[in-house]
Phi, psi and omega in degrees: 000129169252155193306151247210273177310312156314319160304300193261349174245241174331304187328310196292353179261166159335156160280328176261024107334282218289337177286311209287330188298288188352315212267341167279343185260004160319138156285148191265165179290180182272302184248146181273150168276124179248094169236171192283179159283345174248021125319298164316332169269307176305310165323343203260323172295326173304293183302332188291308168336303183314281219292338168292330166270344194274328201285299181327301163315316179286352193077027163239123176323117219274327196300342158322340185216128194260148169238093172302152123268140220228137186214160190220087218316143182302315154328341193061019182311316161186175186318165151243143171297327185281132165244085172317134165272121209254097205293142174331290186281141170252169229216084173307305195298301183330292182286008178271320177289327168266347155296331161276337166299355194214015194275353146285343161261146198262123186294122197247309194152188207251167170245111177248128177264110193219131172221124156307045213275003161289319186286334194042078198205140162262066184262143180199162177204179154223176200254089190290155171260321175270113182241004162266039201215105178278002165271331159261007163293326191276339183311286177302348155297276191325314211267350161300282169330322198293291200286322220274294199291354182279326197280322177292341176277322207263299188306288202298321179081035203246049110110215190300024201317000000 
């Protein structure tokens, strides 16, 4: 006997749809985390590790899906526009430069990102590190909404939305 709900619903998306859902309905913390900047970038190197074998394991090109830190004026007043990416392989020189480009700033979470580009579809959300702060919740919110329009202008090709 199969699953009923699976049948009439999920079966019918993508396998990397359905990973994507996975990778968003992760439970969010509880307690904020506070780490430094290059604490954030190693945190960020884990999940890109995770999300690079669960992608592998499925049969999708793990270059598909990107992982950002989300960084914040220490007051939470507002975003730094730049969101470091956290390259598939990783780039020691890289993240050392950006942990001192970001060693004044406070790492808020992550962005995680699965893009489709036969379908041209996004799925993406982000992973707060402060989740007792609702200022920094609606920040990481912004900054999700920030990257879903940078990867549909660059990746997606869907010209200035």
């Amino acid at each position: 006997m199969t699953n009923a709900g699976y049948d009439a619903g999920i079966a019918k998306h993508k396998k990397k749809e359905r990973l994507a859902w996975t990778l968003k309905a992760a439970p969010l913390r509880s307690k904020d985390l506070k780490l430094t900047a290059l604490g954030a970038l190693a945190e960020a190197r884990k999940l890109r590790d995770s999300i690079t074998t669960k992608l592998a394991n499925s049969g999708i090109d793990p270059e598909e899906a990107v992982i950002c830190v989300v960084f914040a004026k220490p007051d939470l007043s507002a975003l730094v526009p730049d969101f470091p990416i956290v390259p598939l392989t990783p780039a020691p020189a890289t993240e050392a430069k950006h942990a001192a480009a970001f060693a004044d700033k406070l790492p808020i979470g992550f962005l995680v990102f699965i893009w489709d580009k036969e379908d041209k579809k996004i799925f993406g959300h982000a992973r707060p590190l402060i989740v007792e702060n609702p200022r920094s919740l609606a920040l990481n919110a912004q900054a999700a909404r920030v990257f879903d329009r940078h990867i549909r202008r660059v990746v997606l090709g869907e010209g200035s939305n």
